[in-house]
C-alpha positions in Angstrom: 29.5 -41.4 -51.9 28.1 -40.4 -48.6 27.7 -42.4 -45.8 24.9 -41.8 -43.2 25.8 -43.1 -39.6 22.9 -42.6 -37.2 22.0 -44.4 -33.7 18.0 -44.7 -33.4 18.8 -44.5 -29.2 20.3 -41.1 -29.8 17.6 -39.9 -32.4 14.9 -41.5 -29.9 16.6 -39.8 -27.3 16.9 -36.2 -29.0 13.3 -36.7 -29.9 11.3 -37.2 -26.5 14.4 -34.8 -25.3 12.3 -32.0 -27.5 8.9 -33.5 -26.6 10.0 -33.2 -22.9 11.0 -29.2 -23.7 7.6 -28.5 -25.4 5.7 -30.1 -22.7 7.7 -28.1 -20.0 7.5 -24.8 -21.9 3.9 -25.4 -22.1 3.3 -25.9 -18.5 5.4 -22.9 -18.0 3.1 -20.6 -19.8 0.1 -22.7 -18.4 1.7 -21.2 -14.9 2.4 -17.8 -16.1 -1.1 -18.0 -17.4 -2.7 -18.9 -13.8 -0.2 -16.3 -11.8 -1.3 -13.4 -13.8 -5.0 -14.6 -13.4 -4.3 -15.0 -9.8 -2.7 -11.7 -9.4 -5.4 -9.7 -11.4 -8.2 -11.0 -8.7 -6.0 -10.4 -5.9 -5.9 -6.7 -7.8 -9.5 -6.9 -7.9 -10.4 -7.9 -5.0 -8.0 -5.6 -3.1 -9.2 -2.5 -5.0 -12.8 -3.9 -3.9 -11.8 -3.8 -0.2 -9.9 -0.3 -0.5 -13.2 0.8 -2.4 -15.3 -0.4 0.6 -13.3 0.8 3.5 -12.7 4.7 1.9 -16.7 4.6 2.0 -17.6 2.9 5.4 -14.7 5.2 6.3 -16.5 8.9 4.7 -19.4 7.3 6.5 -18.2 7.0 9.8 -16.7 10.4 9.3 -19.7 12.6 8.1 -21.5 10.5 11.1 -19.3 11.8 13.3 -19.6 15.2 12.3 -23.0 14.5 12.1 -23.3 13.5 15.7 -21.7 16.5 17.4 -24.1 18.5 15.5 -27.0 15.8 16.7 -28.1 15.6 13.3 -27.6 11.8 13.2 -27.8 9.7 16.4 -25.4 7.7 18.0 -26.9 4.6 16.7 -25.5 5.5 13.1 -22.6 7.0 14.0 -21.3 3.2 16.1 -22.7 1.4 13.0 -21.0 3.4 10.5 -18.0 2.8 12.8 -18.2 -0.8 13.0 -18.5 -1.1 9.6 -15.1 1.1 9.1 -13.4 -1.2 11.5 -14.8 -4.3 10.4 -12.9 -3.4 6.6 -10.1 -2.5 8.5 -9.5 -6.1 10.1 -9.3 -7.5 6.4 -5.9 -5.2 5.3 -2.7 -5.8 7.0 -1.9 -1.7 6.6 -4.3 0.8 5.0 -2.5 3.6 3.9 -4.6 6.7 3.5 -3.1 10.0 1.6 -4.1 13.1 2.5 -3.7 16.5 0.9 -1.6 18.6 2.7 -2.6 19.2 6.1 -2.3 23.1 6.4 -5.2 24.4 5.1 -7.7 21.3 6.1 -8.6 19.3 9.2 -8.4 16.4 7.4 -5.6 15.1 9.6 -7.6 15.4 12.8 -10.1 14.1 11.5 -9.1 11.0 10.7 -6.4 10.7 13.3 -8.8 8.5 15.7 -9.2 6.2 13.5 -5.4 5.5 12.3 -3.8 3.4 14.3 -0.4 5.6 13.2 0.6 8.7 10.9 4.0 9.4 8.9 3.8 12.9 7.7 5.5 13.9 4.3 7.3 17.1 4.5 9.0 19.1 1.5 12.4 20.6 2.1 12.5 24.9 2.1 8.8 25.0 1.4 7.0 24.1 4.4 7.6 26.3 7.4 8.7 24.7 10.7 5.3 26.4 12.4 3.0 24.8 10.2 4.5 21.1 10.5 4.2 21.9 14.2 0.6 22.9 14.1 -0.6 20.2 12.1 1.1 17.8 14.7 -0.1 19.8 17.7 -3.3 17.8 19.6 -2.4 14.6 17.7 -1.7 11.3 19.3 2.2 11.6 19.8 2.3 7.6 20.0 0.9 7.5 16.5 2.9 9.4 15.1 5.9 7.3 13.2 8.1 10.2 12.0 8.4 12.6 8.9 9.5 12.2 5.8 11.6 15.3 4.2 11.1 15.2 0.5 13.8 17.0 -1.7 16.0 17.5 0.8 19.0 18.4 -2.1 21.1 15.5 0.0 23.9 14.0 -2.7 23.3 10.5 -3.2 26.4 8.8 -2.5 26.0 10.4 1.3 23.6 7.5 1.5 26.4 5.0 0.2 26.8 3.8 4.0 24.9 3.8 7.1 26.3 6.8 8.3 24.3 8.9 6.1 21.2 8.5 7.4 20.1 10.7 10.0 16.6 10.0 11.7 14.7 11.4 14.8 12.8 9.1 16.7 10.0 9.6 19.2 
């Protein structure tokens, strides 16, 4: 013989106990659903922006170059401006990467219109006279610092503070 003890509170208990868990795990994929919607039009739109600004920002640039050679007049040259600045106010930072400086004038090019410059510099391949000419004539209140790539440091000398070594402006 076998005996069946049950409570209906408990069972009724143990069942919306489960309904309760379905309708929360549920709502936590409705969520996960509507952050990863949310975060692929933030995406979107962001890549939109960057899109807009690297081309009102060429613009503004041939114009400039265009404009010392009076090929385009000043007229085109502000607009093309405005426009670069207008994008501009709608990032909180706009980080632009630029091949290395050496050979090209990117740098001074588009050193006006930063409003500051952190310059990436590999360790034992890039001479000491080239990192000083591609700062030379810039802005030396834009420019944040370097940073020294592959520097062969060990990693626990940066274990504490007193690894870190920086030179400031």
């Amino acid at each position: 013989m076998i005996l069946v003890l049950s409570n209906p509170e408990v069972e009724q208990q143990t069942v919306n106990a489960r309904l309760a868990l379905q309708a929360a795990e549920a709502t936590l994929e409705s969520l996960r659903a509507q952050l990863q919607n949310d975060l692929l039009t933030q995406r979107s739109q962001a890549a939109s922006l960057d899109a807009d600004y690297k081309q009102a920002q060429m613009e503004a640039e041939a114009n400039d170059i265009l404009a010392k050679q009076k090929l385009v007049s000043g007229l085109v040259l502000r607009q093309s401006q405005l426009k670069a600045d207008t994008l501009r106010t709608r990032f909180d930072r706009i980080l632009i990467d630029v091949p290395p400086v050496a050979p090209l004038a990117d740098l001074h090019i588009l050193a006006p219109m930063v409003d500051a410059l952190l310059m990436i510099v590999r360790a034992g391949v890039t001479p000491k006279p080239a990192i000083e000419r591609a700062l030379a004539g810039l802005d030396p209140n834009k420019i944040l610092g370097l940073v020294l790539n592959e520097s062969g440091a060990q990693s626990d000398v940066y274990d504490t503070y007193e690894g870190y070594g920086y030179i400031a402006g």
